[in-house]
C-alpha positions in Angstrom: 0.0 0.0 0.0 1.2 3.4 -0.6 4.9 3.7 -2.0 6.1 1.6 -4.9 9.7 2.5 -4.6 11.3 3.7 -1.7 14.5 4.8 -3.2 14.7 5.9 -6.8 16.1 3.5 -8.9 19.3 3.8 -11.3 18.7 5.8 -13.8 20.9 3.7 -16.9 22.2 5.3 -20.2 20.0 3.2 -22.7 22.5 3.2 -25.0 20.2 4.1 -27.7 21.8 4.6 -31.2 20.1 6.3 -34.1 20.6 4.6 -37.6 17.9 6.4 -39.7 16.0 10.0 -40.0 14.0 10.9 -42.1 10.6 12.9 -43.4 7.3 10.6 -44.0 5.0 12.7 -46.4 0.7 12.3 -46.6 0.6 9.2 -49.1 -1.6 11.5 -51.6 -1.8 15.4 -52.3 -3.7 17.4 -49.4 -5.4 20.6 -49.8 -3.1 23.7 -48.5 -4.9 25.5 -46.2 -4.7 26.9 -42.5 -6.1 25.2 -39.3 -8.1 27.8 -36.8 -6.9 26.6 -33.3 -9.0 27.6 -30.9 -8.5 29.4 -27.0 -8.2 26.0 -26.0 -5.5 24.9 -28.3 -3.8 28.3 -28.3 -2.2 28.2 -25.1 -1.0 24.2 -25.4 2.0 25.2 -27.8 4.4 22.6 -25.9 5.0 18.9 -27.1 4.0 15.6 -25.2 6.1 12.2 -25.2 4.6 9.4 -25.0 6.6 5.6 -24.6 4.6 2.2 -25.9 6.3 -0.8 -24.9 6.0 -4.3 -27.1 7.4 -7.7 -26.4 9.1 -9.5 -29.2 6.6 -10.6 -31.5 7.6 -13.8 -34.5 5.7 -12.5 -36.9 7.1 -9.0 -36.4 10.9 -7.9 -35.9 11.4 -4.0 -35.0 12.4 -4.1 -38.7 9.1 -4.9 -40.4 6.6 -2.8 -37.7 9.2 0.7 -38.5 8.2 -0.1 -42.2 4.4 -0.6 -41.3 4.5 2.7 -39.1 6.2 4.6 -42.1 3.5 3.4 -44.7 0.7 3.5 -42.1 1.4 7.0 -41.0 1.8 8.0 -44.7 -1.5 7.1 -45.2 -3.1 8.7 -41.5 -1.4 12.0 -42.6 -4.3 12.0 -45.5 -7.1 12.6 -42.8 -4.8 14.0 -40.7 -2.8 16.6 -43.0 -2.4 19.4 -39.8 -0.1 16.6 -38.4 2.5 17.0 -41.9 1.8 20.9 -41.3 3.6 23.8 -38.8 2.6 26.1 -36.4 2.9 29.8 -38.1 2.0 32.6 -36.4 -0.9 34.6 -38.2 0.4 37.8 -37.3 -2.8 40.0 -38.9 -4.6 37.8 -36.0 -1.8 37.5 -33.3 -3.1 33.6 -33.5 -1.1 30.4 -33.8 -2.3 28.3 -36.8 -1.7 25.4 -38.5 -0.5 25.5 -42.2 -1.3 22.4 -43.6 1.9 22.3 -46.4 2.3 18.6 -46.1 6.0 19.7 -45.0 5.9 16.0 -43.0 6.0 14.5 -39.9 9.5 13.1 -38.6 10.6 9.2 -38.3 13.1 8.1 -36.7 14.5 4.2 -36.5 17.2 3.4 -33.2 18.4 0.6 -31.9 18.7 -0.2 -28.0 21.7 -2.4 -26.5 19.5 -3.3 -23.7 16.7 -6.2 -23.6 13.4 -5.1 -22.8 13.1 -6.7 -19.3 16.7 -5.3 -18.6 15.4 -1.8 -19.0 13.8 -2.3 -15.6 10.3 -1.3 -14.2 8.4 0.4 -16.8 6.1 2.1 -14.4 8.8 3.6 -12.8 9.5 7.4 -14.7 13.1 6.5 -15.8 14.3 9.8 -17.3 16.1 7.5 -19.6 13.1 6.8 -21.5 14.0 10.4 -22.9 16.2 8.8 -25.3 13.6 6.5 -26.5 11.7 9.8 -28.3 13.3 12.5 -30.3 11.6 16.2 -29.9 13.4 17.4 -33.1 15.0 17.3 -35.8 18.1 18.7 -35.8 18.8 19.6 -39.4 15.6 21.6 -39.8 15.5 25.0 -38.6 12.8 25.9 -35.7 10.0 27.3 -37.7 10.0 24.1 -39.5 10.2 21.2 -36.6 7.8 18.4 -37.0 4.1 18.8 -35.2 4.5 14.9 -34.6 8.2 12.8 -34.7 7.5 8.8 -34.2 10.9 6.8 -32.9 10.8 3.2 -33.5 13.8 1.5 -30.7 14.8 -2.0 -31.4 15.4 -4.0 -27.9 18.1 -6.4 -28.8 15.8 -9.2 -27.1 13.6 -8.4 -30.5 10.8 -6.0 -28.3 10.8 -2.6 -29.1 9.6 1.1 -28.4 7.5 2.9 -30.1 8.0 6.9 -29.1 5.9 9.6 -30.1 6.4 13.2 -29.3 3.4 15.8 -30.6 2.5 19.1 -30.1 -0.5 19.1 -27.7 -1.6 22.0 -29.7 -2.2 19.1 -31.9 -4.5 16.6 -29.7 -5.6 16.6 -26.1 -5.5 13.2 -24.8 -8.8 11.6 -26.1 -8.1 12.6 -29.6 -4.4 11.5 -29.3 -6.2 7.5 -28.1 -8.5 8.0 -31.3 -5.9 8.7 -33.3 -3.3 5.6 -32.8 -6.7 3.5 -32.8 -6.5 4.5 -36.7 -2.6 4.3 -37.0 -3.3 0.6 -35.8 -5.6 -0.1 -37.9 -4.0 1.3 -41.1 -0.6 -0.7 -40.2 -3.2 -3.6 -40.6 -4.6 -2.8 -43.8 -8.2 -1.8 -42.5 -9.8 1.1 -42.3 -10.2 3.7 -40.1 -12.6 3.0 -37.4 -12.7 6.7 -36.6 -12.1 9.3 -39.6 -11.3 12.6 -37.9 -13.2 15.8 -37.5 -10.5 18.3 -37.9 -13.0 21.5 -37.5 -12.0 23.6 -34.3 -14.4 26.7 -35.3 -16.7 24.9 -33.5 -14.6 25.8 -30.1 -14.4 29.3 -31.7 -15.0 32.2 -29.1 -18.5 33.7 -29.5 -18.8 37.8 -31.5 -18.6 39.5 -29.3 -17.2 37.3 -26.7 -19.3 37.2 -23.3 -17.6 36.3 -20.4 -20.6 35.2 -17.7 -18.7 33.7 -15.2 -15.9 35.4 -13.1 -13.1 32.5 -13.8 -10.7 32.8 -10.6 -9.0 29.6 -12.4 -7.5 31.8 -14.9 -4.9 33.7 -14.7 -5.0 37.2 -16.9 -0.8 38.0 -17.7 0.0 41.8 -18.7 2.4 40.5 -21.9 5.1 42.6 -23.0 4.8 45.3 -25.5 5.1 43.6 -28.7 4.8 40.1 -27.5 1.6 38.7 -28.8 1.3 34.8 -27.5 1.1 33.8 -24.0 3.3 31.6 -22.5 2.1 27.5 -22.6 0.0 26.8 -19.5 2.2 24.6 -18.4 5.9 24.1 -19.2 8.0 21.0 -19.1 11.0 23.0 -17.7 12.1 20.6 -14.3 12.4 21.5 -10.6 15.1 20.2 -8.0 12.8 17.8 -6.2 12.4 14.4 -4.6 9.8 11.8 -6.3 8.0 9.1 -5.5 5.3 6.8 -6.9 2.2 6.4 -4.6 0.3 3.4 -5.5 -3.5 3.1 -4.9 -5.0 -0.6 -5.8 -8.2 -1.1 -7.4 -9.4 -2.7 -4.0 -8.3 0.5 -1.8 -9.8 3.2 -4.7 -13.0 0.9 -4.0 -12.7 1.2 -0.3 -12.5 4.8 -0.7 -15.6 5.2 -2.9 -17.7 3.2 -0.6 -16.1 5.9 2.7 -16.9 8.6 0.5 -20.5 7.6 -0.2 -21.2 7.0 3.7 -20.0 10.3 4.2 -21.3 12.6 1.7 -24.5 14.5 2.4 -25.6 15.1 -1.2 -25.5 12.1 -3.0 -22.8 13.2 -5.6 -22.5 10.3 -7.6 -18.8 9.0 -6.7 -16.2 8.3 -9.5 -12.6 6.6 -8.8 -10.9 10.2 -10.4 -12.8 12.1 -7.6 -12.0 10.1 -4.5 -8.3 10.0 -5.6 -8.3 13.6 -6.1 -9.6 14.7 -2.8 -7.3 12.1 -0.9 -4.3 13.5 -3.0 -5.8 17.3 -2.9 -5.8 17.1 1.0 -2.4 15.6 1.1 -0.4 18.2 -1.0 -2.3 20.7 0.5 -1.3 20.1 4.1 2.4 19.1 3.0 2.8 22.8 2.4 3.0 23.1 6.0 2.7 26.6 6.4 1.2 26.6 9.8 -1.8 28.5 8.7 -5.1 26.0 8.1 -6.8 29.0 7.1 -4.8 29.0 4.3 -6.7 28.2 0.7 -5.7 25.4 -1.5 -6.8 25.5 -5.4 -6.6 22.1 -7.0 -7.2 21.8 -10.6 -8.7 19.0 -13.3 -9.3 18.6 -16.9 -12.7 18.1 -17.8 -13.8 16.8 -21.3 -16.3 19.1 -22.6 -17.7 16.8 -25.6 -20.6 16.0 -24.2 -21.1 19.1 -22.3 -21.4 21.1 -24.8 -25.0 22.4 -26.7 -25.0 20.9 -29.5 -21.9 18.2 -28.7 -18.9 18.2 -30.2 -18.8 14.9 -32.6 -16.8 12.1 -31.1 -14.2 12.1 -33.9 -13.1 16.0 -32.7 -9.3 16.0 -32.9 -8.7 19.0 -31.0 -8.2 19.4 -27.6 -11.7 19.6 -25.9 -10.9 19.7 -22.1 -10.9 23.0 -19.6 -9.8 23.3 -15.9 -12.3 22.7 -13.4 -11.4 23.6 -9.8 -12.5 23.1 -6.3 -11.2 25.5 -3.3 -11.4 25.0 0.4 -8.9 25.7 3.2 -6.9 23.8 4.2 -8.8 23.7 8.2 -11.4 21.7 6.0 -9.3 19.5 4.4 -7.9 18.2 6.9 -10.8 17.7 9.0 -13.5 17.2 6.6 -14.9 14.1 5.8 -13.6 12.3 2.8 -17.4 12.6 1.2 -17.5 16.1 1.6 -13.7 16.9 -0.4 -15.4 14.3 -3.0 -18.3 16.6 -3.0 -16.1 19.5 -4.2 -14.2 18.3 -6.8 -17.6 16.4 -8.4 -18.7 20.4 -7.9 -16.1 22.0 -9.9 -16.5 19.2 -12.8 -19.9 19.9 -12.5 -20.0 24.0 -12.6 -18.5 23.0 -16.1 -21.8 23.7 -18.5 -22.2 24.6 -22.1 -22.5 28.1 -21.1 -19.7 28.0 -18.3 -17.4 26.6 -21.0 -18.2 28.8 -23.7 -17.5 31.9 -21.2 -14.3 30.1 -20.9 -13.3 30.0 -24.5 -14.9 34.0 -24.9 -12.4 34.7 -21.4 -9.8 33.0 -23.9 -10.4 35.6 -26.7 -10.3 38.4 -24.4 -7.5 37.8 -22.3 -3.8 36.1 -22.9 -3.5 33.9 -19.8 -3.8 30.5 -18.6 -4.6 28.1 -15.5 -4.6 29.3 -12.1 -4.4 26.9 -8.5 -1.9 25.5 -6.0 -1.7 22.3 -8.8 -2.8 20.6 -11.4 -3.6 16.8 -11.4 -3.1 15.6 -14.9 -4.6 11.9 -15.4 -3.4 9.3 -18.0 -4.9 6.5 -15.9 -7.7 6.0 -18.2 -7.0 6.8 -21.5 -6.7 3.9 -22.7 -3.7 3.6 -24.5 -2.5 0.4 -24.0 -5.9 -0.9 -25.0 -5.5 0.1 -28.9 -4.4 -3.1 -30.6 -1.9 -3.3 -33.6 -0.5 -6.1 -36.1 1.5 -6.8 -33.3 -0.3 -7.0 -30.7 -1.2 -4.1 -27.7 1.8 -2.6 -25.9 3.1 -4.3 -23.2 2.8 -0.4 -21.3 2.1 2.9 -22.4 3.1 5.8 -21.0 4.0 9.7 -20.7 7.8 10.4 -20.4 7.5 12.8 -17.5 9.1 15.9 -16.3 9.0 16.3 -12.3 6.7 19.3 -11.7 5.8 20.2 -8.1 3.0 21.8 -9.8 1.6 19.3 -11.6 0.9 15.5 -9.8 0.2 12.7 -12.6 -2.2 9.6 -12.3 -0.8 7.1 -14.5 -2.4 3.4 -15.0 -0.9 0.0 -13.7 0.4 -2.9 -15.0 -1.5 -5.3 -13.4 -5.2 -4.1 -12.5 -7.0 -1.1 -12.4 -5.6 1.0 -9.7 -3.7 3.9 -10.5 0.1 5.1 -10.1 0.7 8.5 -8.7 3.5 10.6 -9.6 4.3 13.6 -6.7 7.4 15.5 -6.6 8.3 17.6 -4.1 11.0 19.3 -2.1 12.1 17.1 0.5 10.6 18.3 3.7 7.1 18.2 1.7 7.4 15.0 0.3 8.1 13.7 4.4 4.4 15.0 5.1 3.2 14.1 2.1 4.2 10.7 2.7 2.7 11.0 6.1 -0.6 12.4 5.1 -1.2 9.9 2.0 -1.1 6.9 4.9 -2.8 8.5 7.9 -6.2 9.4 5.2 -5.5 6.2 3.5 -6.1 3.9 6.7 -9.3 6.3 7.7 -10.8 6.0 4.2 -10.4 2.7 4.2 
C-alpha cells in the first residue's frame, strides 16, 4: 500500500543509437490551407512524449513494424494533413495556426543495447526513457520542426519502443487514443474506425465574446509590448525535487468510494478520479506546511467538454476539448473534513463546467492572454486507454507519458497489473516527508 519505490532506482544510459532520420509525407496530395486553433488549443503550444512498450513478436521484428509505421502514417497524414503541417503565427490575427503544407512529420528508426526486461520497471519514470523519443530534428530550422516525430527503438531481445512526441496544440488526450486507434488499424490494412473531425471553429469564441462567469482559475498576464502569445500553460521546464510513486490498488480506490458515499451529504454520484483527487488534494495541501489552516488550497482537473457542450462536439473531434475545473477549500477543511464532503467538491467543480460556463471560458480565452490558475494541477493518464489500442502486433506491453517532475503538476498514471492507478508527486524534501505521512494517515481512515 502506498509507495512503490522507496528509493529511486538507477537511472541507466539506454544506450540508444540512431541509424535512420527521415521525413514521412501524406501518401496522396492534401489541400493547403490553415487550421483555426482555438482558445483551448492556443495556449498548449508545448509537445508531449509518450513511450509504448512491445514484447518481441515472431511475426514482427522491429524491422518490419518501422516499415508498417512509415506506410501507415503516410497514409493517417491524409485525414490528418495538420499533423504533416507547422505552427505559423498569423500575425494579422496574433493567433497560432496550422498550415497544412504537407511539410511532413518526422521518423526516426534506433536501436537499443539493452533487452526489454533489462530496462527495468516500466512504471517507474526513468528519465532514460528520454532517449527512447526524439523532440526534433536537428537539421531543420525551428520554424520548420515536426508537429508529430515517431521513434521506433529496437530491444536487442527483438521488443521494441515505439515513441511519439506531438504538439498538444495538436491533440488533447482523447483525440491523441482516437488517433493511434486509426494508425493501428492502417498498419493492418483496414480502415479507419474513426475518420477525424479536424474543424475547431466549433470551439471558436463567440462575437462578441461574453464572459458570464468570473473564472478565478484563470490567470489574466499583462504580456510585454510587442509580444503577442502567452506563454504554454504549463511548461516542461524541471524542478530540483524528490519523487515518488504512490500506488492506490483497485481494492483501496473501491474502499474509498464506498467511505466517501457514507459520508457525503448530497449524493454526488462518486467516481474513482474524484475520491483519488480529494485524498491527493488534501495531502499536498497540508504538506505545504505553512502553519496556517486557514490557508486556501486550489486544485485543478481537466474536464472533457464533448458532451457538455449544446450541441456536442462529434466524437471524432481531434482538438483538444478539455478545460480546468477547480475546487477551493482551506486547508482547516481538508484536513478535518470528511472524505465525502472533499469528494463533494471536486464532483462540484466538474460539475459547474456547463455549455455556457465553457463557452465563457473559451470568450475569457479571446479576451485575455493567460492561462490556469491553482496550487496544482492533477493531470490523469490512468484512463486513456492507451494500451488498449491493438496493432499487427499485438497491444503494448505499457504505455506511458515520459515525464518531467513538476511540483506543480501530480500525474495519475495506470498499472500494469489491474485497475488502480500510479501516482507521480514531486516535491522538495521536507514536503514529500508529510506528504508521505498524510497519503497513509487518510488512506487507513478511508479505508
Amino acid at each position: 500500500m502506498g509507495i512503490l519505490h522507496q528509493e529511486p532506482l538507477p537511472l541507466p544510459d539506454l544506450r540508444v543509437t540512431l541509424e535512420d532520420t527521415f521525413l514521412v509525407f501524406p501518401s496522396q496530395e492534401t489541400e493547403r490551407k490553415s487550421i483555426f486553433l482555438s482558445n483551448i488549443d492556443q495556449v498548449l503550444n508545448f509537445d508531449v512524449q509518450t513511450v509504448h512498450f512491445f514484447p518481441p513478436h515472431p511475426d514482427f521484428p522491429p524491422s518490419v513494424v518501422a516499415r508498417k509505421l512509415q506506410n501507415a502514417l503516410s497514409e493517417v497524414l491524409v485525414p490528418y494533413s495538420f499533423l504533416a503541417g507547422r505552427l505559423s503565427l498569423n500575425k494579422e490575427l496574433g493567433r497560432l495556426e496550422i498550415d497544412c503544407n504537407s511539410a511532413g512529420a518526422g521518423f526516426v528508426v534506433a536501436s537499443c543495447q539493452h533487452s526489454l526486461d533489462e530496462i527495468g520497471d516500466l512504471v517507474y519514470p526513468n528519465p532514460a526513457f528520454r532517449q527512447l523519443i526524439v523532440q526534433r530534428l536537428d537539421k531543420l530550422g525551428q520554424h520548420d520542426q515536426p508537429l508529430c516525430i515517431f521513434q521506433v527503438t529496437a530491444f536487442r531481445c527483438g521488443g521494441f519502443a515505439m515513441g511519439i512526441s506531438t504538439n498538444h496544440s495538436t491533440f488533447d488526450g482523447l483525440s491523441f487514443k482516437m488517433f493511434l486507434e486509426n494508425l493501428a488499424a492502417q498498419a493492418a490494412d483496414k480502415p479507419l474506425p474513426i475518420p477525424p473531425f479536424n474543424d475547431r471553429h466549433l470551439l471558436a469564441a463567440r462575437s462578441p465574446p461574453r464572459v458570464t462567469f468570473p473564472h478565478p482559475e484563470l490567470l489574466k498576464l499583462k504580456l510585454p509590448v510587442g509580444q503577442d502569445q502567452a506563454p504554454p500553460a504549463f511548461d516542461c521546464q524541471e524542478d530540483d525535487l524528490d519523487f515518488q510513486i504512490f500506488r492506490l490498488s483497485s481494492g483501496e480506490i473501491s474502499s474509498m468510494k464506498e467511505k466517501a458515499k457514507g459520508s457525503s451529504a448530497t449524493g454526488v454520484k462518486v467516481t474513482g478520479f474524484n475520491v483519488v483527487t480529494a485524498h491527493l488534494w488534501r495531502c499536498k495541501a497540508l504538506s505545504c506546511d505553512t502553519g496556517n489552516l486557514d490557508r486556501e488550497s486550489t486544485v485543478l482537473y481537466a474536464v472533457d467538454i464533448r458532451q457538455r457542450l449544446v450541441p456536442a462536439l462529434p466524437r471524432s473531434y481531434t482538438g483538444n476539448a478539455v478545460l480546468t475545473a477547480y475546487a477551493t477549500a482551506a486547508c482547516r477543511e481538508l484536513e478535518a473534513g470528511p472524505l465525502g464532503r472533499l469528494v463533494e467538491m471536486v464532483a462540484g467543480g466538474a460539475a459547474r463546467m456547463t455549455d455556457e460556463y465553457a463557452r465563457s471560458a473559451i470568450d475569457w480565452g479571446e479576451m485575455h492572454k493567460g492561462f490556469p490558475r491553482g496550487e496544482f494541477l492533477i493531470s490523469s493518464w490512468w484512463r486513456l486507454g492507451f494500451g488498449a489500442v491493438e496493432y499487427p502486433w499485438g497491444k503494448p506491453r505499457y504505455s506511458c507519458p515520459v515525464v518531467y517532475h513538476r511540483k506543480d503538476i501530480i500525474l495519475l498514471f495506470p498499472d500494469m497489473d489491474d485497475d488502480g492507478v500510479n501516482v507521480l508527486v514531486a516535491l522538495p524534501a521536507k514536503e514529500m516527508e508529510l506528504f508521505k505521512t498524510f497519503f497513509h494517515k487518510f488512506l487507513l481512515l478511508e479505508n
